[in-house]
C-alpha positions in Angstrom: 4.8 54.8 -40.5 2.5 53.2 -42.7 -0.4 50.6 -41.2 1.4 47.9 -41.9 4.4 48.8 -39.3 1.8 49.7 -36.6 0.6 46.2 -36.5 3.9 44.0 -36.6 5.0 47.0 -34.0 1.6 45.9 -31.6 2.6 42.0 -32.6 5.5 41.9 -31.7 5.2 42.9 -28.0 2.2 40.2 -27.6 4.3 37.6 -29.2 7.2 38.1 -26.6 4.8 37.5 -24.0 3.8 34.3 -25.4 6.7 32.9 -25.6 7.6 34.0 -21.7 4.1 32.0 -21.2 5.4 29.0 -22.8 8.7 29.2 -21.3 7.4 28.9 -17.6 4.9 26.7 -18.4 6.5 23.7 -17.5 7.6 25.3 -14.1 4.0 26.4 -13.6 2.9 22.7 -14.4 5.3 21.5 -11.8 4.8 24.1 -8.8 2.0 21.4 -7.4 4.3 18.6 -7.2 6.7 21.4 -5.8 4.1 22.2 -3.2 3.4 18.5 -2.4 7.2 17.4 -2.3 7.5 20.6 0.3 4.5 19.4 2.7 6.2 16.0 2.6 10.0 17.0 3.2 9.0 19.2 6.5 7.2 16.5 8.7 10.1 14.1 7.2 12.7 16.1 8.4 10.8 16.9 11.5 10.7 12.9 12.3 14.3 12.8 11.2 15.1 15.5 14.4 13.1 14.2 16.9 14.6 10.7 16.3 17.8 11.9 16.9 17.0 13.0 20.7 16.1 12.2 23.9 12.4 13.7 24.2 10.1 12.4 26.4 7.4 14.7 27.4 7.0 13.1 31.1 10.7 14.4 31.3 10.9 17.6 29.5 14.1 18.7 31.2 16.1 15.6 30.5 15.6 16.3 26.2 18.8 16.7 24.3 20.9 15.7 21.2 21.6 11.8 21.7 22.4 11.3 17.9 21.9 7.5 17.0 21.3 6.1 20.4 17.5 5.5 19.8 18.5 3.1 17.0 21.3 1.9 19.0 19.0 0.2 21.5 16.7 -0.7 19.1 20.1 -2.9 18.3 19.7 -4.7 21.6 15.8 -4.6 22.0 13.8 -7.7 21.5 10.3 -6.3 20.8 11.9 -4.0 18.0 12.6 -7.1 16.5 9.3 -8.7 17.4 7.9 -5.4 15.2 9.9 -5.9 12.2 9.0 -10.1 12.1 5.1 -8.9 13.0 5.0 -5.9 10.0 7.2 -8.6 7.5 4.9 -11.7 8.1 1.5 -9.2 8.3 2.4 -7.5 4.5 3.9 -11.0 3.2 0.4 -12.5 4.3 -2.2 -9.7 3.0 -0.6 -9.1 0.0 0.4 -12.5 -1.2 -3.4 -13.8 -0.5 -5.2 -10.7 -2.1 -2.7 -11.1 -5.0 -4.4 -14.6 -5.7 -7.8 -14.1 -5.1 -7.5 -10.3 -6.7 -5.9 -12.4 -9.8 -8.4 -15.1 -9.8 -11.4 -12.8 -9.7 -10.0 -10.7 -12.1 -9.1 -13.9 -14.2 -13.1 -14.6 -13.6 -13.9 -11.3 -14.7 -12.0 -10.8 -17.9 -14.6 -10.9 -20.4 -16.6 -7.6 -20.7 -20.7 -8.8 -20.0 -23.2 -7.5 -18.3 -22.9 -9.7 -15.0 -19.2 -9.4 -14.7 -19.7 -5.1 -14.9 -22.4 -5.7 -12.1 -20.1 -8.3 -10.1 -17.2 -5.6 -10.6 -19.1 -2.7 -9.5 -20.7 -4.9 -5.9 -17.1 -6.5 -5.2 -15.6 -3.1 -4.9 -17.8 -2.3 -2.3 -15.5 -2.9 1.0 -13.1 -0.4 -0.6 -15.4 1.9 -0.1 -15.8 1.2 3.6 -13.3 3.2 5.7 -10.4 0.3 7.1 -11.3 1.3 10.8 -15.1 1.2 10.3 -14.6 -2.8 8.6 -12.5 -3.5 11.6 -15.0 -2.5 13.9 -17.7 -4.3 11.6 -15.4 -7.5 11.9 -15.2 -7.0 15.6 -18.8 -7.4 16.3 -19.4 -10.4 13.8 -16.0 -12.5 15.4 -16.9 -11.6 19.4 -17.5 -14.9 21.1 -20.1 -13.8 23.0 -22.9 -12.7 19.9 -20.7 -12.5 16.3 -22.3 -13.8 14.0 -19.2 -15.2 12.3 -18.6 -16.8 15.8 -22.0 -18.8 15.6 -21.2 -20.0 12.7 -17.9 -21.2 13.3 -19.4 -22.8 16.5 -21.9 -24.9 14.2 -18.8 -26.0 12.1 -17.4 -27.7 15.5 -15.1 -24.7 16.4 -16.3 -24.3 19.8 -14.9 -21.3 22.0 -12.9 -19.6 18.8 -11.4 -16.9 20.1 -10.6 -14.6 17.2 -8.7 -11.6 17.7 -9.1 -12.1 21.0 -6.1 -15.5 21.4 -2.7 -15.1 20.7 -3.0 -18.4 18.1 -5.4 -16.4 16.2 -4.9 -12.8 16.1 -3.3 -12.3 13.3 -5.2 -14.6 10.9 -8.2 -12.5 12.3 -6.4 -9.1 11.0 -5.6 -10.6 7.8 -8.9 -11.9 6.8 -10.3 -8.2 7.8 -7.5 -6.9 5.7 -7.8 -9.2 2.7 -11.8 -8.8 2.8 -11.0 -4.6 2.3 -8.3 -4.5 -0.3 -8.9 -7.7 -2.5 -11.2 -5.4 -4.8 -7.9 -2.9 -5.0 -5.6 -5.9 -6.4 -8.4 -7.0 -8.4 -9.3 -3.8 -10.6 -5.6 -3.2 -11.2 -5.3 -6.8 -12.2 -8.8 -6.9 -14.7 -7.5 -3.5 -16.0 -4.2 -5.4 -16.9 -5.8 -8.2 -18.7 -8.6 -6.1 -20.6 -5.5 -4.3 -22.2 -3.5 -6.9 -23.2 -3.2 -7.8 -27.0 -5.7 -10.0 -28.5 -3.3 -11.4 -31.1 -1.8 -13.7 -29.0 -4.7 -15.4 -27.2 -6.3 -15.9 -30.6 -3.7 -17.5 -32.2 -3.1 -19.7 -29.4 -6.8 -20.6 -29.8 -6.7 -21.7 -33.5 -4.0 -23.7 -32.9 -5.8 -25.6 -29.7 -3.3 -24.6 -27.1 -4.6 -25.4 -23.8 -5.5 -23.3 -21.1 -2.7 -24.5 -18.6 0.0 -23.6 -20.9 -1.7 -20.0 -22.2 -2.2 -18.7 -18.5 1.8 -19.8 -17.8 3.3 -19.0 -20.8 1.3 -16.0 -22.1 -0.9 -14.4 -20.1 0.9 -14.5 -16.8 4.7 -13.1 -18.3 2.5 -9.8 -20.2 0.8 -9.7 -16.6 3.8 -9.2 -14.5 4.4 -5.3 -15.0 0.7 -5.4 -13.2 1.6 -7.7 -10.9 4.8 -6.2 -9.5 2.8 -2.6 -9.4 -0.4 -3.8 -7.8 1.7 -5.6 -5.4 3.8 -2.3 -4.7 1.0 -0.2 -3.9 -0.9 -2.7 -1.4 2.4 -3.4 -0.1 3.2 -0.1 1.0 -0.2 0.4 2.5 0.4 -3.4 4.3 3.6 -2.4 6.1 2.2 0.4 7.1 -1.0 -0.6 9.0 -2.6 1.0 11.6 -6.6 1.4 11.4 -7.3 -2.5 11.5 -4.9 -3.5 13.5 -5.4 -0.8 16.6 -9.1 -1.0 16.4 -9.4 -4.6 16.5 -6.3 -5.5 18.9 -4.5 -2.2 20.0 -1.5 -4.2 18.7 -2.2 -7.4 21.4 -3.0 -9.8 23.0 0.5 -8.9 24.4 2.8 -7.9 21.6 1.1 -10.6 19.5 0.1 -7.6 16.5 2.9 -5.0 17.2 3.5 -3.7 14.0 5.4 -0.5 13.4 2.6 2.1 13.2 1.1 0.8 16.4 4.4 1.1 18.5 4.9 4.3 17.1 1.7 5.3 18.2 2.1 3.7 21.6 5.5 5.3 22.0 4.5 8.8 21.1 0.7 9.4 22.9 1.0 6.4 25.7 4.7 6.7 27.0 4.9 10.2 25.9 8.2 9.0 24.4 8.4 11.6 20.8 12.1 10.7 20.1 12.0 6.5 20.2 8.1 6.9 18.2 10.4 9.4 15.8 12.7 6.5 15.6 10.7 3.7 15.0 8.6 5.6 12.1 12.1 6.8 10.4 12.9 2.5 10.2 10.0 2.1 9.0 10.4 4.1 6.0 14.0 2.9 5.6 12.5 -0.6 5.1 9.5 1.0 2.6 12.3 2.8 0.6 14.6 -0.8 0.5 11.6 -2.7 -0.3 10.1 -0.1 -3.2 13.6 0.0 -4.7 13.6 -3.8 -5.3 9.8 -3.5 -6.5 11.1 -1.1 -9.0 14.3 -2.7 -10.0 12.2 -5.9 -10.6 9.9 -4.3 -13.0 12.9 -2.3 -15.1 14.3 -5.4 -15.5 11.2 -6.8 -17.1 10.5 -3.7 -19.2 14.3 -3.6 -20.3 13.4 -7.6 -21.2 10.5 -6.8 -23.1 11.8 -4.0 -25.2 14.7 -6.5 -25.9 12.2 -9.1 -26.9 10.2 -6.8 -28.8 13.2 -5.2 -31.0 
């Protein structure tokens, strides 16, 4: 065997092995996501048990299979309903107002200077505060005794405003606490949007003295939308899901004034020791995330599919 053989022999075998690399690679690539889809299926199907019983840990002996009877009262039950209109108006509110101001500051934004990056960079700074910590800040400066946000409304004529703490104002309270953390969230995905649209069209909209009104409605804000409909996905699956503000501000009151789902979940479960109607509640919950993602998605298929018509 001359030297030549010897070294396609020794190739050969090192080749095959490459290719067996490549050919899992993708499968190695994916075994995170795997991992991740794993540690989300078990807790889910968990939730998904548990909902379908009667399990009340003040009654241990009395747990059995009840199949959909925790939903069935729900049926019948006027503060489930009271927790759906709660969760629906709380996300419509947070995410339609830090859609606006997220757009307008972003809008404000747009042009890359040296103030703007130094505005950018301070306005994201109640991200970076932990929800429950800027709940507990806004409790302090709205209590009616020595808030500082109450003095001040008290020098505006607002005399004996009772913040979180009245039935009339609870929620606006929880908003504004809401809408002062994740404004900067809508606003980065929405000055990220327009610092990547095209140039071309803006320019030649310029030459020709288009105005403003008519650039914003009939160019800026139909490229926009793709960001629009994703920011206003992501917040609002955080929105419908709140917990931190809400139960360290209010604990879900006065009365059943801020009962959103994550807070009667939580009641159900560690307060009336009640695991299979807390299962319950949080498996609706994600029945309404799921419906309300799908037509977030749907929407912005339907606009891609439009613009790759437009485009061809």
């Amino acid at each position: 065997m001359t030297t030549q053989d010897m070294t396609q022999a020794s190739v050969l075998p090192a080749r095959r092995r490459g290719g067996r690399l490549r050919a899992a690679l993708p499968y190695l690539l994916s075994l995170p996501s795997l991992l991740v889809t794993i540690g989300i299926l078990i807790p889910f199907g968990t939730a998904v048990y548990y909902s379908l019983q009667r399990y009340n840990l003040a009654f241990p002996f009395t747990r059995g299979f009840i199949g959909l009877d925790n939903y069935a009262q729900f049926l019948a039950d006027p503060a489930f309903w009271n927790t759906v209109r709660v969760s629906l108006l709380y996300t419509l509110l947070t995410v339609g107002v830090e859609l606006l101001l997220g757009l307008a500051m972003a809008l404000l934004l747009q042009r890359r200077t040296a103030v703007n990056n130094l505005l950018s960079v301070l306005l994201i700074l109640p991200l970076m505060t932990a929800p429950a910590i800027a709940a507990l800040m806004w409790k302090l400066m709205t209590n009616p005794n020595f808030g500082v946000l109450s003095y001040l409304v008290g020098l505006a004529g607002f005399t004996d405003f009772r913040w979180a703490s009245a039935p009339s104002t609870a929620l606006l309270t929880v908003v504004l606490v809401d809408v002062w953390v994740y404004t900067p969230f809508m606003m980065i995905l929405l000055l990220a949007g327009l610092r990547s649209l095209p140039r071309q069209p803006f320019e030649a909209a310029e030459l020709d003295g288009v105005p403003a009104s008519f650039v914003f409605f009939r160019i800026t804000l139909p490229m926009l939308t793709p960001y629009i409909i994703t920011a206003s996905l992501f917040r609002m699956l955080d929105a419908i899901q709140q917990f931190d503000i809400i139960y360290a501000m209010t604990q879900g009151g006065p009365g059943d004034r801020l009962m959103v789902f994550q807070v009667q979940a939580y009641l159900e479960a560690f307060t009336f020791t009640n695991i299979g109607r807390s299962a319950a509640f949080l498996m609706v919950l994600w029945a309404i995330t799921f419906a309300l993602s799908n037509l977030f998605i749907k929407q912005w298929l339907k606009l891609r599919e439009r613009t790759h018509h437009a485009a061809g």
